[in-house]
Backbone as CSV, one residue per row, in Angstrom:
resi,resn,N_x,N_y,N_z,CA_x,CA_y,CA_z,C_x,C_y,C_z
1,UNK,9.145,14.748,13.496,10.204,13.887,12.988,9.636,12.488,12.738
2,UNK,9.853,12.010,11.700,9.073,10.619,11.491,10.740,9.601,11.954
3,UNK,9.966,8.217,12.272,11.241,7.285,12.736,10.777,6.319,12.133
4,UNK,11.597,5.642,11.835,11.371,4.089,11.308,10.745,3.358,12.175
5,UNK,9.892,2.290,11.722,9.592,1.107,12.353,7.615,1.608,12.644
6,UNK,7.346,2.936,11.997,6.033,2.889,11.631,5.193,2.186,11.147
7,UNK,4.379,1.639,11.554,3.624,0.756,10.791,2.190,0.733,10.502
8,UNK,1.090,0.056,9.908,-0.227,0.619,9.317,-0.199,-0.940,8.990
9,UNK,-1.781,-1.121,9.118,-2.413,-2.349,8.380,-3.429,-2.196,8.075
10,UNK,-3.824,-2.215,6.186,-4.936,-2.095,6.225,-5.658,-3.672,5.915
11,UNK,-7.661,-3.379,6.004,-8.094,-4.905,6.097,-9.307,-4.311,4.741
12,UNK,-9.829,-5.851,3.890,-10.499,-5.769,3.493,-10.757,-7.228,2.999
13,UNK,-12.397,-6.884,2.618,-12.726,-8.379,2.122,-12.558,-8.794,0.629
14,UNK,-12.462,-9.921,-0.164,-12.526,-9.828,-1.206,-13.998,-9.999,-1.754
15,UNK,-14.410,-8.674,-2.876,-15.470,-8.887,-3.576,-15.919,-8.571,-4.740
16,UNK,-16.681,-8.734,-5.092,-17.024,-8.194,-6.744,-16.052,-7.249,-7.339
17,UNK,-16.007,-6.555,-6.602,-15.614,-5.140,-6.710,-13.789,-5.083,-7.193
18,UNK,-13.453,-5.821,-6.449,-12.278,-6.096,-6.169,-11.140,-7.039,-6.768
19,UNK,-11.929,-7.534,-7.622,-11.154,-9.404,-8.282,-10.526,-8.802,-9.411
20,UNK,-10.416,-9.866,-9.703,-9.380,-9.247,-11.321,-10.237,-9.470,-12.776
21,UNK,-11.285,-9.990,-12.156,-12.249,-10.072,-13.583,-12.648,-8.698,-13.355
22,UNK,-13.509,-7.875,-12.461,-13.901,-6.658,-12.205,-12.809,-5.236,-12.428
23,UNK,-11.556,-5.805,-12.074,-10.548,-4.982,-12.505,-10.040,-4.533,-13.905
24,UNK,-9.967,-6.321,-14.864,-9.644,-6.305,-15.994,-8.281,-6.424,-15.733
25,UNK,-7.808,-6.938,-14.725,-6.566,-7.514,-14.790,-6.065,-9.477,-14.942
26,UNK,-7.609,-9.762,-14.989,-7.745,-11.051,-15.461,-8.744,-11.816,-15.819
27,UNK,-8.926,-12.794,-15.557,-10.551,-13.117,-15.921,-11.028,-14.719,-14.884
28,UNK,-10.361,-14.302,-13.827,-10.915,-15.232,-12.604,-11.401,-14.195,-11.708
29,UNK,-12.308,-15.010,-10.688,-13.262,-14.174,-9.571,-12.411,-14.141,-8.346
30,UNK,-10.919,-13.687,-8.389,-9.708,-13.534,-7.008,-9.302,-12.328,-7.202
31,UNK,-8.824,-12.307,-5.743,-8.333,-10.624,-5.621,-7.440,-10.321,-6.661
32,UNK,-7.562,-9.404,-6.891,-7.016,-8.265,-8.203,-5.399,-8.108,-7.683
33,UNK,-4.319,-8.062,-8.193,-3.387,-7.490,-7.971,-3.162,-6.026,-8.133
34,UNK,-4.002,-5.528,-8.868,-3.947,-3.693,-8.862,-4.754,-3.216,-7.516
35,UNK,-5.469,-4.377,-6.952,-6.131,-4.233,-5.512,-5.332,-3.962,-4.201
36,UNK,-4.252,-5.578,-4.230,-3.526,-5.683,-3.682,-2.528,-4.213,-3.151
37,UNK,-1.789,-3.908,-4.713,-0.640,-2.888,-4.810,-1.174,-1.811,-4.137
38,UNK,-2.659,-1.534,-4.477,-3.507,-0.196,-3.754,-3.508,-0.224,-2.451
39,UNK,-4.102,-1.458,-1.932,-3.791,-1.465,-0.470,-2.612,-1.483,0.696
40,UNK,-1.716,-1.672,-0.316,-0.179,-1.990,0.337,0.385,-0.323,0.036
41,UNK,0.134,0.610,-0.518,0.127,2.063,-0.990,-0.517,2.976,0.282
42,UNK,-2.295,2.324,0.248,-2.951,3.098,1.200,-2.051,2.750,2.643
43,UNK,-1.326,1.267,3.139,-0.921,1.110,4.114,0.105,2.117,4.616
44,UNK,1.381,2.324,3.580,2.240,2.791,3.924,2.066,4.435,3.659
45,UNK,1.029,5.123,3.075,0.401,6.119,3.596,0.115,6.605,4.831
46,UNK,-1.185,5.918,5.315,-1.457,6.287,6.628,-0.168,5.596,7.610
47,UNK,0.680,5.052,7.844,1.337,4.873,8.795,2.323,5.907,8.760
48,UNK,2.382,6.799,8.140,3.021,7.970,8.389,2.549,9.089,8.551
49,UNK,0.937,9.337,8.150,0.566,10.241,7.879,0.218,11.258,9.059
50,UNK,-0.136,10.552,10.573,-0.022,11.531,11.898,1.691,11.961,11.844
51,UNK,2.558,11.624,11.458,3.313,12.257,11.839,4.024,12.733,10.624
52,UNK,3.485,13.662,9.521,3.705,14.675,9.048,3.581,16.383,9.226
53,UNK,4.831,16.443,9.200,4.516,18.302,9.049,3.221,18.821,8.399
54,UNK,2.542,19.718,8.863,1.389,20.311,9.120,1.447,20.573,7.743
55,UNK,0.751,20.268,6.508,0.135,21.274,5.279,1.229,20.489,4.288
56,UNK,1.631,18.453,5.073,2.443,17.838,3.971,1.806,16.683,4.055
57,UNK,1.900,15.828,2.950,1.471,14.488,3.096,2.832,13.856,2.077
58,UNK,2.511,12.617,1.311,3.014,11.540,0.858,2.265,11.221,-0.729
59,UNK,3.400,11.402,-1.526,3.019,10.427,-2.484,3.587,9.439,-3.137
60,UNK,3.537,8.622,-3.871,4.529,7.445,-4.570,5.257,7.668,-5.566
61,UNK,6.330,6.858,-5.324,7.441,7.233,-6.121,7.341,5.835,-6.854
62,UNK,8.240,4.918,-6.140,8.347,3.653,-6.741,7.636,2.286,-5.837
63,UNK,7.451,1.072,-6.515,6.482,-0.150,-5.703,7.434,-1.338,-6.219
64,UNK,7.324,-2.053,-6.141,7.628,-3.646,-6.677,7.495,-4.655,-5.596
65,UNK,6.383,-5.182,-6.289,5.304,-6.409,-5.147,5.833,-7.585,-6.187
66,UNK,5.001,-8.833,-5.402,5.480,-10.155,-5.938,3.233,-10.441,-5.525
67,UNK,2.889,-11.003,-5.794,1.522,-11.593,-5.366,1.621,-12.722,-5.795
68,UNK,1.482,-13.509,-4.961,2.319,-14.914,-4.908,1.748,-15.900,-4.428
69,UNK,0.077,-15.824,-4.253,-1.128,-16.883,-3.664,-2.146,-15.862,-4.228
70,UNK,-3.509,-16.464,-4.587,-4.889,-15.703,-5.091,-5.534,-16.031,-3.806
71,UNK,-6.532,-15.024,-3.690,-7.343,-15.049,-2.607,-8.789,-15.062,-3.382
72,UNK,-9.866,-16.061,-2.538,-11.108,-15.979,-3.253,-11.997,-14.873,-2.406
73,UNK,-12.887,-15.010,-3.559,-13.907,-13.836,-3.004,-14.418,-14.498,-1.286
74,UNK,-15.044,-13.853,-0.713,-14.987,-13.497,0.664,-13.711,-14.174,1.141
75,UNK,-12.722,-13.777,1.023,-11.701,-13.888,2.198,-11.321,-12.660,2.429
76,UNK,-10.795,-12.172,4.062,-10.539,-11.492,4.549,-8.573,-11.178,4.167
77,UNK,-8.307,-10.002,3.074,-7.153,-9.597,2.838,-6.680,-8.213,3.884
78,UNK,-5.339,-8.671,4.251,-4.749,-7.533,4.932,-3.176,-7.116,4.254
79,UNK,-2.893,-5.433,4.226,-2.008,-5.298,3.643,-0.956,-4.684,5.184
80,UNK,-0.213,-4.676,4.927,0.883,-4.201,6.076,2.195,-3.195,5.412
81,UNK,2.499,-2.291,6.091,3.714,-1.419,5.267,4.097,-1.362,6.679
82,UNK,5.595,-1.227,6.468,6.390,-0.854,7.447,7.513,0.045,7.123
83,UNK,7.786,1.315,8.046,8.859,2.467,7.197,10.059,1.849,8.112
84,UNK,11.028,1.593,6.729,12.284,0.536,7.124,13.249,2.219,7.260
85,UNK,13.472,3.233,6.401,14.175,3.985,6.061,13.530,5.576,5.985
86,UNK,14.337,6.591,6.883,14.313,8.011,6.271,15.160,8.264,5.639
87,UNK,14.923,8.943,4.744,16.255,9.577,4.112,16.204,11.049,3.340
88,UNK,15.665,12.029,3.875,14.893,13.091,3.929,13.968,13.488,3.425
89,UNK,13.441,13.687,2.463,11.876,13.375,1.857,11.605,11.903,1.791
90,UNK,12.539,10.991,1.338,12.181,9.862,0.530,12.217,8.522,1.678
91,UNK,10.964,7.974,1.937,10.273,7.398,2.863,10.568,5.654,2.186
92,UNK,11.103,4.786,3.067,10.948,3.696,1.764,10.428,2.748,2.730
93,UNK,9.469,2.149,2.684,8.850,0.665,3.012,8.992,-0.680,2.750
94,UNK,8.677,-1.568,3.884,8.625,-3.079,3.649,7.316,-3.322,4.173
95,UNK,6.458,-3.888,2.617,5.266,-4.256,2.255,4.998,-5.863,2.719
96,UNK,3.876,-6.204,2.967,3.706,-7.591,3.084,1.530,-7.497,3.335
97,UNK,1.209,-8.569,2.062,-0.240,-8.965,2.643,-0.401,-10.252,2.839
98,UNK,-1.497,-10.422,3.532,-1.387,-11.640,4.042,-3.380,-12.112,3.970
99,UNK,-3.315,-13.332,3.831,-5.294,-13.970,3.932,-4.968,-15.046,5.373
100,UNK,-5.244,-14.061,6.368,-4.909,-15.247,7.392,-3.648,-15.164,7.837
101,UNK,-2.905,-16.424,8.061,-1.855,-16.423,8.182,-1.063,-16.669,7.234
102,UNK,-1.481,-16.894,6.107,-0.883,-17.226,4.753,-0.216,-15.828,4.175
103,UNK,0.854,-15.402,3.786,1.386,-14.249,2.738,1.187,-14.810,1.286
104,UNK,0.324,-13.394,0.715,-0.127,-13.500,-0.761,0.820,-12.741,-1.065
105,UNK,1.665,-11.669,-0.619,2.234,-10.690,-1.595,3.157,-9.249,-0.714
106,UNK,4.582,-9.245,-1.331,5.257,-9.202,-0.393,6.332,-7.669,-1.669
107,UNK,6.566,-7.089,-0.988,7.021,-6.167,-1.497,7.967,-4.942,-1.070
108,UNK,8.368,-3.732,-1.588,9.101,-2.759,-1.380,8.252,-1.381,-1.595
109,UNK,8.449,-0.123,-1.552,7.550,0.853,-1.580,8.519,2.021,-1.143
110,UNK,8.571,3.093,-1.832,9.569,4.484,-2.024,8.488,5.412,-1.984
111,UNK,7.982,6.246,-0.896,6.838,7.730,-0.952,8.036,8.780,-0.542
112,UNK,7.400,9.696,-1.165,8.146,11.375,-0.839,7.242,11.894,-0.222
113,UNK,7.597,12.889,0.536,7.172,14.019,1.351,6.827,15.058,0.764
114,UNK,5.897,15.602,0.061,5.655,16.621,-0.187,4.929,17.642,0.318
115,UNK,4.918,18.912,-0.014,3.972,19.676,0.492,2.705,20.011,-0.335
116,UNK,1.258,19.909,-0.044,0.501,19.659,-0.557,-0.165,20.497,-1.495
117,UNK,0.075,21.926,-1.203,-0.065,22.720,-2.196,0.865,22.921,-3.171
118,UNK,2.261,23.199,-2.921,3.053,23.438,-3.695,2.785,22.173,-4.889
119,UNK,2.611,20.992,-4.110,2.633,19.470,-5.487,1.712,20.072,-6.728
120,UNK,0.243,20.665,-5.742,-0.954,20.993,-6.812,-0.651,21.942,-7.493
121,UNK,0.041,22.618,-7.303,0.450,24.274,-7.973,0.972,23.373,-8.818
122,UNK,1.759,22.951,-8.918,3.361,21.799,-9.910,2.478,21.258,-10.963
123,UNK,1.116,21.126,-11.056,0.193,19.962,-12.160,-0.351,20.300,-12.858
């Protein structure tokens, strides 16, 4: 049985790899917002993912972030999901990242429950 108030944080640094010139979502050397959204995704993933039924995981439905401060390359970004709501497959989260103590980007997040073969059979 999953319960609300799950939570997951993931961490990463900002780098090459990661900015929005490297992304092509802009053309400064700061964290990427398609970075961001990914990590705030992977968060509210794994904070549910020990407590799924055996042979189910999670995928995304709906997101809507705000990124609302740039982070420069080497700073240390963290994303956070928290499961506010069950509502029988449909899992919904409250997103938040942060550089420090500062919040860059703050959001909502809707995953379903699926079962993992049946999804792949479905594609």
């Amino acid at each position: 049985m999953i319960k609300t108030g799950l939570t997951y944080t993931v961490r990463l640094v900002v780098n090459e790899t990661n900015t929005a010139m490297a992304l092509g979502s802009g053309d400064l050397p700061v964290f990427a917002t398609p970075a961001m959204v990914a990590m705030m995704e992977k968060a509210a993933m794994l904070a549910v993912a020990d407590s799924l039924p055996v042979g189910s995981t999670t995928v995304g439905g709906h997101i809507e972030t705000s990124h609302i401060k740039p982070s420069p390359a080497g700073a240390e970004v963290t994303a956070t999901a928290t499961l506010d709501k069950v509502d029988e497959r449909r899992l919904y989260f409250r997103l938040e990242a942060r550089q420090g103590e500062m919040i860059i980007g703050k959001g909502t997040h809707l995953r379903f429950i699926v079962d993992r073969n049946g999804f792949m059979a479905g594609i």
